[in-house]
N, CA, C and O atoms as a GROMACS GRO file, in nm:
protein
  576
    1UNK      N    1   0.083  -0.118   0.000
    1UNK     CA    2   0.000   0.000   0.000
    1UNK      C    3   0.088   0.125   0.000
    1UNK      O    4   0.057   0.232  -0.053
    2UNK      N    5   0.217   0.097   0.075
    2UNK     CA    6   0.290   0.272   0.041
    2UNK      C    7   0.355   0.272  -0.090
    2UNK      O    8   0.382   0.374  -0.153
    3UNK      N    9   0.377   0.149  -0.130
    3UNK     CA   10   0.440   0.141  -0.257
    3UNK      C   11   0.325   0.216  -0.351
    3UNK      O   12   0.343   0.306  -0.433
    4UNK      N   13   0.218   0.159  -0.317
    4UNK     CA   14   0.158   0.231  -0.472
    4UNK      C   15   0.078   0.359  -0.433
    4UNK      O   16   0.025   0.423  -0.525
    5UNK      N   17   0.063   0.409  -0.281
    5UNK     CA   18   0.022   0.555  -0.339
    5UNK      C   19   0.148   0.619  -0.303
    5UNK      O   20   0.135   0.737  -0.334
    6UNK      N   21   0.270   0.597  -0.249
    6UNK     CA   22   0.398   0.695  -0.220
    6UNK      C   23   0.468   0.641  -0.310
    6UNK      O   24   0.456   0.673  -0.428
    7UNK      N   25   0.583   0.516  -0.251
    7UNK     CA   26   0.731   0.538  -0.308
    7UNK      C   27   0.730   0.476  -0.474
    7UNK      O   28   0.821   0.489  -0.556
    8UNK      N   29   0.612   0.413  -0.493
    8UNK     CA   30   0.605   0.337  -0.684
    8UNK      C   31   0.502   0.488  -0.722
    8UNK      O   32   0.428   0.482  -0.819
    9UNK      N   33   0.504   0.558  -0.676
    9UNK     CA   34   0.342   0.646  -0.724
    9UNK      C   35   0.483   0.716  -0.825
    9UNK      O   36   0.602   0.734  -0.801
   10UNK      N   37   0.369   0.747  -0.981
   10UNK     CA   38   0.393   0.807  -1.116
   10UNK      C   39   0.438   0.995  -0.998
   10UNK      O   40   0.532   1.066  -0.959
   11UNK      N   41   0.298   0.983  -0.996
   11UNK     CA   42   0.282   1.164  -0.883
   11UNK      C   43   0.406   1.165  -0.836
   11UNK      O   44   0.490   1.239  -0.887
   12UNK      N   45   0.435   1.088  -0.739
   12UNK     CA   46   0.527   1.149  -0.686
   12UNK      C   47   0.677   1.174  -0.750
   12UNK      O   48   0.748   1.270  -0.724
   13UNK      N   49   0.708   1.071  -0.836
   13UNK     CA   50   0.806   1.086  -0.898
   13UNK      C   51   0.769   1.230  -0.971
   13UNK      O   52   0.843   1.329  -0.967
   14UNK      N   53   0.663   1.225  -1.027
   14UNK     CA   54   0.647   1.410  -1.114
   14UNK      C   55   0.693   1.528  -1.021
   14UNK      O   56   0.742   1.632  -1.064
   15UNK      N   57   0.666   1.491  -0.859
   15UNK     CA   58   0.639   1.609  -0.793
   15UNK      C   59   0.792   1.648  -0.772
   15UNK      O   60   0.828   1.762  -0.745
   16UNK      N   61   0.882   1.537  -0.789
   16UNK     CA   62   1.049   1.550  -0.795
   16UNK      C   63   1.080   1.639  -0.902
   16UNK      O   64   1.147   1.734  -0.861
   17UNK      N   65   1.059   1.643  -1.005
   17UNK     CA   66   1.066   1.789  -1.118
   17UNK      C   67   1.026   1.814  -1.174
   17UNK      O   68   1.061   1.817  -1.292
   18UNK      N   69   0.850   1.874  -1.096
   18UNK     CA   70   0.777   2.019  -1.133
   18UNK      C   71   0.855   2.096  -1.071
   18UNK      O   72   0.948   2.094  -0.991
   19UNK      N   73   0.768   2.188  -1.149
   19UNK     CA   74   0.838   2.385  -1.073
   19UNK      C   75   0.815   2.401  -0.917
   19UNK      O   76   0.875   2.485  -0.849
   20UNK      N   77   0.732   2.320  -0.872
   20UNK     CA   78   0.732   2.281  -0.717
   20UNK      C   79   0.856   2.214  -0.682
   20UNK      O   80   0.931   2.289  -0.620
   21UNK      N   81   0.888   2.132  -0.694
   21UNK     CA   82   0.972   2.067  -0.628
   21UNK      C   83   1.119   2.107  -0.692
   21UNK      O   84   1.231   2.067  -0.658
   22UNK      N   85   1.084   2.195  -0.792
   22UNK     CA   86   1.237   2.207  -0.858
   22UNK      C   87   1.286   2.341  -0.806
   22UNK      O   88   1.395   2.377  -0.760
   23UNK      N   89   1.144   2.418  -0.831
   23UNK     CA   90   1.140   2.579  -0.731
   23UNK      C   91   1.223   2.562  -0.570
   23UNK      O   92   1.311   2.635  -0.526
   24UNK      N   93   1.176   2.466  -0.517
   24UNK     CA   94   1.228   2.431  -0.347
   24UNK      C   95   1.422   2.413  -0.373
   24UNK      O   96   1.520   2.467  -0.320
   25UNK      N   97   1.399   2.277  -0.511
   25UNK     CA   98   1.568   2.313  -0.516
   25UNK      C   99   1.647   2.440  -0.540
   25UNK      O  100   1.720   2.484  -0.451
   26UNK      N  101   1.634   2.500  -0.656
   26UNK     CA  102   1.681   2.622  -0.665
   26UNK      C  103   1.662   2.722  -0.532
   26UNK      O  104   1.752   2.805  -0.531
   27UNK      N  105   1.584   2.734  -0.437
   27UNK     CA  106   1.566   2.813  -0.347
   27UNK      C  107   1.709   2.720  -0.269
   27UNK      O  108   1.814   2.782  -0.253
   28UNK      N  109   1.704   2.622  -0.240
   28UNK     CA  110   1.814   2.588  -0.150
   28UNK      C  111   1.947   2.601  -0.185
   28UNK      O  112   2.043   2.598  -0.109
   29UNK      N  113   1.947   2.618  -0.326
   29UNK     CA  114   2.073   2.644  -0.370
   29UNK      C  115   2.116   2.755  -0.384
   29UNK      O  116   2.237   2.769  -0.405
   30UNK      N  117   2.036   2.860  -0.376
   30UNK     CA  118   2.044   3.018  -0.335
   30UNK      C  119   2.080   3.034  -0.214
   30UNK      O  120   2.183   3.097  -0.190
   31UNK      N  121   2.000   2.980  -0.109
   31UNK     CA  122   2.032   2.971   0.079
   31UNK      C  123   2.121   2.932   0.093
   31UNK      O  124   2.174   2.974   0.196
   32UNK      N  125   2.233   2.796  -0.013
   32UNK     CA  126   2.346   2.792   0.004
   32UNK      C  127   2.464   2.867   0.015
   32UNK      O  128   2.564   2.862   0.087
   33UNK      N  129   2.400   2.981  -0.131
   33UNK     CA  130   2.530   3.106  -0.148
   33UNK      C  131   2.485   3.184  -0.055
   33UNK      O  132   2.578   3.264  -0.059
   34UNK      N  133   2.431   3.218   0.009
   34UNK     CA  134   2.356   3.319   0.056
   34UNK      C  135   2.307   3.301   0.222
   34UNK      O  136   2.251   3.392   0.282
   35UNK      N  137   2.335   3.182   0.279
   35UNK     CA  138   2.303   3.159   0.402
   35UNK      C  139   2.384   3.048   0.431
   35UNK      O  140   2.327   2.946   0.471
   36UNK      N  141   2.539   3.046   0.414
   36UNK     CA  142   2.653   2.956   0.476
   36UNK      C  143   2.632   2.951   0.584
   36UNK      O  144   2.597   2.840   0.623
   37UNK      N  145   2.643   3.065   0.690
   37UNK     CA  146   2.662   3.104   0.789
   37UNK      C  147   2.576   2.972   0.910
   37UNK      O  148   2.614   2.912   1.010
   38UNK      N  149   2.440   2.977   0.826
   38UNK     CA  150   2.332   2.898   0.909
   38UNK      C  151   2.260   2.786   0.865
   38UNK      O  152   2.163   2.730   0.918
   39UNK      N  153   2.334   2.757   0.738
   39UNK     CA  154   2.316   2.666   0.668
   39UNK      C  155   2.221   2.495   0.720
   39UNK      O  156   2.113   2.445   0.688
   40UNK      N  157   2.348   2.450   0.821
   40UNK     CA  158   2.340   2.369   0.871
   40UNK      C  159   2.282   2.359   1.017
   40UNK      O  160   2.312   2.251   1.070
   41UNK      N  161   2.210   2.439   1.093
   41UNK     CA  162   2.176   2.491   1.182
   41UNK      C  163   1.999   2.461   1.211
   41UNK      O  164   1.904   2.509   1.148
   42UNK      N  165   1.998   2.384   1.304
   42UNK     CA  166   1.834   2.333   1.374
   42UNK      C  167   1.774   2.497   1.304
   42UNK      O  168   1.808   2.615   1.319
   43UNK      N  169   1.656   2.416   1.212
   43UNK     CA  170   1.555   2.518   1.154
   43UNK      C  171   1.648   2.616   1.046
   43UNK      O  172   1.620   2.736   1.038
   44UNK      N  173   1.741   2.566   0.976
   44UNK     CA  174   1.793   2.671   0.932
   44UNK      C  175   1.783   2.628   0.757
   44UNK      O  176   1.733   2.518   0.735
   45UNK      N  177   1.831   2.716   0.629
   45UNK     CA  178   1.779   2.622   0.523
   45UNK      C  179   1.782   2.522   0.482
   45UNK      O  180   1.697   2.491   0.398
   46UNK      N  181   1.890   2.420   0.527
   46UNK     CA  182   1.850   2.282   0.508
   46UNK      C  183   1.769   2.194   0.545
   46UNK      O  184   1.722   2.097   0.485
   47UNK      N  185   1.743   2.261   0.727
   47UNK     CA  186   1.608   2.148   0.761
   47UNK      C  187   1.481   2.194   0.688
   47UNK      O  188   1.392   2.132   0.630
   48UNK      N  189   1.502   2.320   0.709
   48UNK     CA  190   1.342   2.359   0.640
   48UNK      C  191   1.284   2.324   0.519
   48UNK      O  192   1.164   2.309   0.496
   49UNK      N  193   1.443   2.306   0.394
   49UNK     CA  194   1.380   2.227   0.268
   49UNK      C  195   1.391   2.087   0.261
   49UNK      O  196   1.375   2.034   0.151
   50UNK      N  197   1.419   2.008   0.375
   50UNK     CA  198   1.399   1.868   0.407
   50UNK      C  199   1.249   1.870   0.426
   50UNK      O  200   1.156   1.820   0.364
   51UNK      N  201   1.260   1.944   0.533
   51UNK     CA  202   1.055   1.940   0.592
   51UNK      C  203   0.968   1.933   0.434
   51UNK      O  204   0.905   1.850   0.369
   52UNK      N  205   1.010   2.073   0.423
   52UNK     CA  206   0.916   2.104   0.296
   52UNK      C  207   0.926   2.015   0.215
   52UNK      O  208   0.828   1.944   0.195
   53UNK      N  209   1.043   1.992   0.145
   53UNK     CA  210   1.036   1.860  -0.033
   53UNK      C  211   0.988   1.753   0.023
   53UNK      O  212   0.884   1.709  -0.024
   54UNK      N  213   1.050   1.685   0.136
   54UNK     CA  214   0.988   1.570   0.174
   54UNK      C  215   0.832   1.568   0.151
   54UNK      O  216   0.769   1.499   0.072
   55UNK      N  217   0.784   1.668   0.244
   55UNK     CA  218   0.611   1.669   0.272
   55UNK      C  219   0.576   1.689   0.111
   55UNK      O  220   0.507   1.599   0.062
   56UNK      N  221   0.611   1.783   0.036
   56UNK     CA  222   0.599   1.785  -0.078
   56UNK      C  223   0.587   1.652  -0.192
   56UNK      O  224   0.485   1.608  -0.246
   57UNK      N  225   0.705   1.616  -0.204
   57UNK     CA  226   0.692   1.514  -0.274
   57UNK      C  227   0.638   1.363  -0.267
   57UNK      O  228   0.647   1.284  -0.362
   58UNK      N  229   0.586   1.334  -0.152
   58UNK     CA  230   0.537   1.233  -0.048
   58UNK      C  231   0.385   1.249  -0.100
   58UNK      O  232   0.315   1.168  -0.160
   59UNK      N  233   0.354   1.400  -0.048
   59UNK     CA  234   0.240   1.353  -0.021
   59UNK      C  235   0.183   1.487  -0.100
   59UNK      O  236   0.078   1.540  -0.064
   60UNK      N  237   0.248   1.527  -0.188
   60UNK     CA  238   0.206   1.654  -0.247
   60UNK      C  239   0.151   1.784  -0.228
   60UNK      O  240   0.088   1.853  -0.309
   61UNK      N  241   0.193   1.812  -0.086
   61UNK     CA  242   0.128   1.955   0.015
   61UNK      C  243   0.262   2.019  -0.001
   61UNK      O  244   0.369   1.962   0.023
   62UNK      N  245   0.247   2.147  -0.047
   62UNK     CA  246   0.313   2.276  -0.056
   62UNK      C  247   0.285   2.338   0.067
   62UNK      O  248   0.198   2.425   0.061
   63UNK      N  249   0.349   2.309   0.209
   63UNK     CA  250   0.325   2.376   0.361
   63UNK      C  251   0.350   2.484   0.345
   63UNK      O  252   0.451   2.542   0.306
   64UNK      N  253   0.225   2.525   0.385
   64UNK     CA  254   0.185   2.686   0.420
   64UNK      C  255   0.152   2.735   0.587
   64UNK      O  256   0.218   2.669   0.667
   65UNK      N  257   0.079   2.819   0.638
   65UNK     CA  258   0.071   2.843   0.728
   65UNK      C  259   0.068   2.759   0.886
   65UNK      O  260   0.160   2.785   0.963
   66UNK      N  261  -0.018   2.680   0.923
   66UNK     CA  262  -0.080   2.637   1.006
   66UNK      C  263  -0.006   2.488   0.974
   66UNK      O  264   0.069   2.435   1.056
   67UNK      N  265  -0.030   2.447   0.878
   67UNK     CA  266   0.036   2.323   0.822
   67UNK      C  267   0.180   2.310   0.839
   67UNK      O  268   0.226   2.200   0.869
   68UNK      N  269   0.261   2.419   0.822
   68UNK     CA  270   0.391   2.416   0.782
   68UNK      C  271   0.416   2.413   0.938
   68UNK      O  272   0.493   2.324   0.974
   69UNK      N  273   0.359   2.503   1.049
   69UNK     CA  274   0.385   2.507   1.150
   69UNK      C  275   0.384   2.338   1.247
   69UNK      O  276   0.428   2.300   1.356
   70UNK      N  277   0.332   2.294   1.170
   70UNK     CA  278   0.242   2.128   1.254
   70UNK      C  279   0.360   2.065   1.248
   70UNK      O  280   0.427   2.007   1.334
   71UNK      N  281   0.377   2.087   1.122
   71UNK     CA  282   0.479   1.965   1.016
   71UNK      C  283   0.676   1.991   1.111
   71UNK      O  284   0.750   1.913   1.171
   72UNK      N  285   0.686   2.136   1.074
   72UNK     CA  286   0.807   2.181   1.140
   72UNK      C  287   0.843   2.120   1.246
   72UNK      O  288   0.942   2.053   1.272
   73UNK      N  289   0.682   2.173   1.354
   73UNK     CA  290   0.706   2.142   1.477
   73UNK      C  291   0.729   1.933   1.472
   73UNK      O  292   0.819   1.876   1.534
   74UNK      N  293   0.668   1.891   1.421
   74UNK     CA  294   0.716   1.707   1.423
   74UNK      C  295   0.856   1.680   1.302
   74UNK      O  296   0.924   1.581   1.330
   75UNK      N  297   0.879   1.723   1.233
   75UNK     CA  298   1.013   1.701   1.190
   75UNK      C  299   1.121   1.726   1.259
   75UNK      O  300   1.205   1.644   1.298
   76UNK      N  301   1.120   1.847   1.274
   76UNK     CA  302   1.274   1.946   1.297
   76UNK      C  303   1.344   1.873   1.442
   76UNK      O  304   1.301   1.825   1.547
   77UNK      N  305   1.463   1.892   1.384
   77UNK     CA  306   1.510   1.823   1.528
   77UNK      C  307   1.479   1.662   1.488
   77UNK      O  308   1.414   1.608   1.398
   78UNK      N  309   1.567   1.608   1.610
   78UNK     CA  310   1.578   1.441   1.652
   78UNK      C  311   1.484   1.406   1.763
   78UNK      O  312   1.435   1.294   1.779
   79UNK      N  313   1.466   1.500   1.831
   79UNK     CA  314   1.357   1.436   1.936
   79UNK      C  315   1.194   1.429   1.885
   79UNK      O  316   1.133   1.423   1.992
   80UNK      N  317   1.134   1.427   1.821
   80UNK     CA  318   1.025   1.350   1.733
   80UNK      C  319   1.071   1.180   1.780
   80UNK      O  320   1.015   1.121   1.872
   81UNK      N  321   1.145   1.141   1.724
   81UNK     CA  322   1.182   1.047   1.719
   81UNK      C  323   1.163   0.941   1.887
   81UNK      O  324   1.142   0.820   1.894
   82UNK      N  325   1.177   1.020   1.981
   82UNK     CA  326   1.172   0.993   2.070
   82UNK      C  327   1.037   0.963   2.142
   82UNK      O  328   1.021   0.888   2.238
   83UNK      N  329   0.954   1.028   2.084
   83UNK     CA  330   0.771   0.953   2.093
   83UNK      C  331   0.769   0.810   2.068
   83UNK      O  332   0.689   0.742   2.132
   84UNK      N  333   0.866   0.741   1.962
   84UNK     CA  334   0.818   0.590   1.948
   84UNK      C  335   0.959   0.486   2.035
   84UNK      O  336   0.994   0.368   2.026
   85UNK      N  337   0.996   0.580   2.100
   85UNK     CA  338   1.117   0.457   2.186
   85UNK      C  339   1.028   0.433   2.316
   85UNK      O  340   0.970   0.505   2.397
   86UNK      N  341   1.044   0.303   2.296
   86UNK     CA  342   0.998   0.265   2.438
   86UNK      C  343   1.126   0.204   2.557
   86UNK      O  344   1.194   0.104   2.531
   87UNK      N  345   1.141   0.274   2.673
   87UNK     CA  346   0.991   0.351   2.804
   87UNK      C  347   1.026   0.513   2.735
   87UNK      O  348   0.932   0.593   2.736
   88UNK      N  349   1.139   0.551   2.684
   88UNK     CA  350   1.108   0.656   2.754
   88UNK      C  351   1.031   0.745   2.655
   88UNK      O  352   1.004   0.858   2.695
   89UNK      N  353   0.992   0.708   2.528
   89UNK     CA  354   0.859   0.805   2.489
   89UNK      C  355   0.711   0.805   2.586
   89UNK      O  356   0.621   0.889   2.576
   90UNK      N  357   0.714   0.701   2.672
   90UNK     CA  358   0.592   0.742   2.791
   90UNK      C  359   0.654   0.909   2.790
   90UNK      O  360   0.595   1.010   2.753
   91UNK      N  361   0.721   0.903   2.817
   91UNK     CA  362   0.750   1.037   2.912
   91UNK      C  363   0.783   1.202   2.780
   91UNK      O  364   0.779   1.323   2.802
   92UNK      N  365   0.814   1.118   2.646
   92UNK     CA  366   0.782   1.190   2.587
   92UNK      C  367   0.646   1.198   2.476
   92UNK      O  368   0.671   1.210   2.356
   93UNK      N  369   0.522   1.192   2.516
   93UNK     CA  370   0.391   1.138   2.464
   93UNK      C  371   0.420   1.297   2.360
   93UNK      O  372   0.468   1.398   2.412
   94UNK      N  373   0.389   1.294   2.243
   94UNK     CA  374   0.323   1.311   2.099
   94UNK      C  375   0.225   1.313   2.046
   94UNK      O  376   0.202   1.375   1.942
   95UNK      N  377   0.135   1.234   2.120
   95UNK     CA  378   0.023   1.205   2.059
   95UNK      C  379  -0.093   1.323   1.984
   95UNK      O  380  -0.151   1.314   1.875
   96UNK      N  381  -0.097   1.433   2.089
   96UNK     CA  382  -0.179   1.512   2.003
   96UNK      C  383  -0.106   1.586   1.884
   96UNK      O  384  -0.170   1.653   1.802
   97UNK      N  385   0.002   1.574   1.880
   97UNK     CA  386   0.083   1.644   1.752
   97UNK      C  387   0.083   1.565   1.635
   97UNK      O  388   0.070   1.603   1.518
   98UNK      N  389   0.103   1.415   1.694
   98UNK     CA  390   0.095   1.356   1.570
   98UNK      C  391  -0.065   1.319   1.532
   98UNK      O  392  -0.083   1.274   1.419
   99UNK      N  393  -0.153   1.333   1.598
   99UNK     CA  394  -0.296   1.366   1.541
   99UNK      C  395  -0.333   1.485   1.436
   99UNK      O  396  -0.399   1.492   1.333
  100UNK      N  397  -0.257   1.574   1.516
  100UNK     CA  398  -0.215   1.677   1.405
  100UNK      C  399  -0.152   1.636   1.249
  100UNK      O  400  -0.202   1.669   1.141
  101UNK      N  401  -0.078   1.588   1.262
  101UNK     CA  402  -0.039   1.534   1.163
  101UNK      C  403  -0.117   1.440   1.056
  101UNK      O  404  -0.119   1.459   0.935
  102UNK      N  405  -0.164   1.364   1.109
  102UNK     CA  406  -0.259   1.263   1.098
  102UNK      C  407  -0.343   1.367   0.958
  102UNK      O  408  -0.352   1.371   0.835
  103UNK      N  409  -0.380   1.424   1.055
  103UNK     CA  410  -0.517   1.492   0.968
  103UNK      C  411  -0.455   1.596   0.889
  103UNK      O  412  -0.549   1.669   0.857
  104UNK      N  413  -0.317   1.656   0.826
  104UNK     CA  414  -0.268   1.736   0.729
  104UNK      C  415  -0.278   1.582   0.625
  104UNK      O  416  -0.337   1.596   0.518
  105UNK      N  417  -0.226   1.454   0.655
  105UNK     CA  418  -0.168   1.365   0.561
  105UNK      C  419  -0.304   1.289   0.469
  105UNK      O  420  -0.328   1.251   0.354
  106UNK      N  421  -0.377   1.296   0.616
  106UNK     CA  422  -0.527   1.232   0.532
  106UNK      C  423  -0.603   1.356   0.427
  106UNK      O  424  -0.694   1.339   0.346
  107UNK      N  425  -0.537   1.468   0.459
  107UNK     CA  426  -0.606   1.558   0.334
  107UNK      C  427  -0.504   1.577   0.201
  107UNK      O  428  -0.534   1.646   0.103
  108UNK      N  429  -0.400   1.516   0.216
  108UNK     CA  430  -0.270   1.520   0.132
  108UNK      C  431  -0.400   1.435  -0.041
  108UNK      O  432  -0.494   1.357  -0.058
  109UNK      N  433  -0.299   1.538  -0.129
  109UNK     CA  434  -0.343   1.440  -0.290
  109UNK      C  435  -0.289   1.372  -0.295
  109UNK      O  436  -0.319   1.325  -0.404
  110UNK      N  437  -0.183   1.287  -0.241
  110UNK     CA  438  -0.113   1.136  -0.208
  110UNK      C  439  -0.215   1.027  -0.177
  110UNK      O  440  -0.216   0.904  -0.190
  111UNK      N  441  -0.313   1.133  -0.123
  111UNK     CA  442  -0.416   0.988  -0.014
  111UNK      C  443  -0.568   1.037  -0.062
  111UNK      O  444  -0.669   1.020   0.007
  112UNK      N  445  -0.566   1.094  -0.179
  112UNK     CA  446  -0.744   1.137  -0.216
  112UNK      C  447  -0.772   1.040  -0.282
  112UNK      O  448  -0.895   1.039  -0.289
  113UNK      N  449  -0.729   0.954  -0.337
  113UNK     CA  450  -0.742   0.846  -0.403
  113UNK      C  451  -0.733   0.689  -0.347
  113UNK      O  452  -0.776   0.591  -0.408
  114UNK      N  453  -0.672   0.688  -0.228
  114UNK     CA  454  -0.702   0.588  -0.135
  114UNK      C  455  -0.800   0.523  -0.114
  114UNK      O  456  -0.901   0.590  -0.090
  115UNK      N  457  -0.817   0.370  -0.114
  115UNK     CA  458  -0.911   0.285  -0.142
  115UNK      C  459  -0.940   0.201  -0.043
  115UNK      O  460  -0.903   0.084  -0.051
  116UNK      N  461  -1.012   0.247   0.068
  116UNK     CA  462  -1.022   0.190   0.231
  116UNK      C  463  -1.115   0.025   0.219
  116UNK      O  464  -1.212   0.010   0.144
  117UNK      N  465  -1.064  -0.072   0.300
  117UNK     CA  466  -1.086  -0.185   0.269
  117UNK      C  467  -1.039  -0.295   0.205
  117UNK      O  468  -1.072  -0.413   0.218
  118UNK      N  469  -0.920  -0.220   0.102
  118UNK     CA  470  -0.865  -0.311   0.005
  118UNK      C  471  -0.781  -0.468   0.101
  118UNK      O  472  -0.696  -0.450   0.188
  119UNK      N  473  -0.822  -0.584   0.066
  119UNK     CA  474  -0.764  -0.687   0.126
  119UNK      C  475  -0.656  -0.667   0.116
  119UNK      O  476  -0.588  -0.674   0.219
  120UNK      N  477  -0.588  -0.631  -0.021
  120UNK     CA  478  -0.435  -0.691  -0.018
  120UNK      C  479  -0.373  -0.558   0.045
  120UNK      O  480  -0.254  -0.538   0.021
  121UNK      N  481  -0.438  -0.469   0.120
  121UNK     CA  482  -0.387  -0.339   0.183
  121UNK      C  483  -0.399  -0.357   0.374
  121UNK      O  484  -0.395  -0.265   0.455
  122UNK      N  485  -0.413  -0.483   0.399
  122UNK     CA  486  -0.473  -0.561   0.529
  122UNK      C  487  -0.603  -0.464   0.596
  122UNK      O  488  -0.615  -0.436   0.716
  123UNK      N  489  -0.690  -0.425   0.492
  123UNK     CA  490  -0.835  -0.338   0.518
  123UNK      C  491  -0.821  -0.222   0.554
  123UNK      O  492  -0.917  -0.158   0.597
  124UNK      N  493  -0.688  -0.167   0.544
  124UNK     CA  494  -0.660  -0.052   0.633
  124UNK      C  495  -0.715   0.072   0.596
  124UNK      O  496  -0.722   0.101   0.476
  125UNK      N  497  -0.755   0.147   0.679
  125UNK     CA  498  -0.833   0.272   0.644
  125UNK      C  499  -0.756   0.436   0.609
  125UNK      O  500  -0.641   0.442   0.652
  126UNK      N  501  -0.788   0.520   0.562
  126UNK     CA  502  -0.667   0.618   0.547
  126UNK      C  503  -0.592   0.716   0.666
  126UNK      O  504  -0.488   0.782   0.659
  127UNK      N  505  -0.692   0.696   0.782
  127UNK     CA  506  -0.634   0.757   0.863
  127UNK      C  507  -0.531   0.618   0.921
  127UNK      O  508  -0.434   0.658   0.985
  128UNK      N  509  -0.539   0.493   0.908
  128UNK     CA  510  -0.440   0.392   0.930
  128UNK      C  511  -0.323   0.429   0.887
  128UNK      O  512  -0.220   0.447   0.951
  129UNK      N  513  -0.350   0.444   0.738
  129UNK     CA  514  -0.234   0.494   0.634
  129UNK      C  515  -0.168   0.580   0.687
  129UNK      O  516  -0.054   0.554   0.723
  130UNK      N  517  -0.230   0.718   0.709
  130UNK     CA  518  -0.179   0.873   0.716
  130UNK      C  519  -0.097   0.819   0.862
  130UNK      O  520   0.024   0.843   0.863
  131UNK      N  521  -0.155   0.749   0.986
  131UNK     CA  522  -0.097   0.749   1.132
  131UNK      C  523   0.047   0.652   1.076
  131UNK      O  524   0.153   0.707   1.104
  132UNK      N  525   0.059   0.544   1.016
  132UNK     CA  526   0.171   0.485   0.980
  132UNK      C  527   0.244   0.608   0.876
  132UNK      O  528   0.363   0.623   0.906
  133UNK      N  529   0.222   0.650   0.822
  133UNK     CA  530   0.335   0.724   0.761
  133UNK      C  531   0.394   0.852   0.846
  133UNK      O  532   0.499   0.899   0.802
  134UNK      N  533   0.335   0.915   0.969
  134UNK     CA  534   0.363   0.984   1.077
  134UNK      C  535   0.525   0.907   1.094
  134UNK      O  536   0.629   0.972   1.093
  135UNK      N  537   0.519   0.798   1.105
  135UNK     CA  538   0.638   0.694   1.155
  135UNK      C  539   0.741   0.706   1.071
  135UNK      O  540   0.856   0.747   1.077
  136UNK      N  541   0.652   0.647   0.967
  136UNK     CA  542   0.775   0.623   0.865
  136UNK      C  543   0.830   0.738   0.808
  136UNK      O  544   0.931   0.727   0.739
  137UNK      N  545   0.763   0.877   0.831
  137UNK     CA  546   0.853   0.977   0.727
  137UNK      C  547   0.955   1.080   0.876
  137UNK      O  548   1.064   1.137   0.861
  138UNK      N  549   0.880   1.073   0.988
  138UNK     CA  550   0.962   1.103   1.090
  138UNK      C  551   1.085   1.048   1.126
  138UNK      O  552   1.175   1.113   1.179
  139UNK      N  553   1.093   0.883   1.086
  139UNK     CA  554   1.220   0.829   1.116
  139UNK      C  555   1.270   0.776   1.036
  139UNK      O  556   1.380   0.729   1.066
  140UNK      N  557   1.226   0.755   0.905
  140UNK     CA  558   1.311   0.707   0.781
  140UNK      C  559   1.294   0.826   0.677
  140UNK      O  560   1.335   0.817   0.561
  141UNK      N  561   1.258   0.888   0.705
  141UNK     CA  562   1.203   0.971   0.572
  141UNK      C  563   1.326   1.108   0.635
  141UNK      O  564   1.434   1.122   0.578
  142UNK      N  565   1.291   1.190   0.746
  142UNK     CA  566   1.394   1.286   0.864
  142UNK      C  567   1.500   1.241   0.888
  142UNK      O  568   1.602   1.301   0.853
  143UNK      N  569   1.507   1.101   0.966
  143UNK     CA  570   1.617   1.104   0.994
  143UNK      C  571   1.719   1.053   0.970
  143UNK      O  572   1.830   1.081   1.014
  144UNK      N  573   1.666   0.913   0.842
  144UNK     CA  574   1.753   0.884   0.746
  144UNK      C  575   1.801   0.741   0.801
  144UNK      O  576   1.886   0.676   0.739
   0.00000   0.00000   0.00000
């Protein structure tokens, strides 16, 4: 199921070079000449066009206001990551952020086409989908 609406999806490979996703490169390659200084720096232009292309090309949302803020706040940084270690994500609970999340991914054009029930998808529903990819793009997708 992620194979065919994310990592096999036609879309997403397009969303790698439209003027969206090609626009985000050229912007980072400007912040390169132009923002050495902070380049590499928590929230600085490299995380921010990680956040953005990723969310972009994944799941086809151009983060804007409210969204971009959700998304930032669960990417940026390594401690995200720390919601799914067990014990000590008890102590760092996530949960309403990544609900947050939840509901930017289930409105994503990655997932408007999602087909709830499918057997060979183990029946899973899209907010199933959208809560598993919370995971997978926070810790394989961020942090590599």
């Amino acid at each position: 199921c992620m194979a065919r609406y994310f990592f096999g999806s036609a879309d997403m490979m397009a969303r790698r070079r439209d003027s969206v996703g090609q626009g985000m490169i050229d912007q980072l390659i400007k912040d390169y000449g132009t923002k050495q200084a902070d380049f590499f720096k928590p929230l600085g232009p490299l995380e921010s066009f990680v956040i953005k292309y990723l969310t972009y090309v994944m799941f086809g949302l151009d983060l804007q206001g409210d969204d971009l803020k959700v998304m930032t706040e669960w990417l940026a940084g390594m401690g995200g990551n720390t919601h799914y270690m067990f014990p000590i994500g008890m102590f760092y609970d996530k949960t309403k952020l990544v609900d947050k999340v939840v509901a930017i991914y289930e409105r994503a054009p990655a997932l408007q086409m999602f087909e709830e029930g499918v057997a060979a998808h183990a029946n899973m529903t899209k907010q199933e989908l959208a809560r598993m990819m919370t995971a997978v793009v926070r810790i394989a997708g961020k942090t590599g």
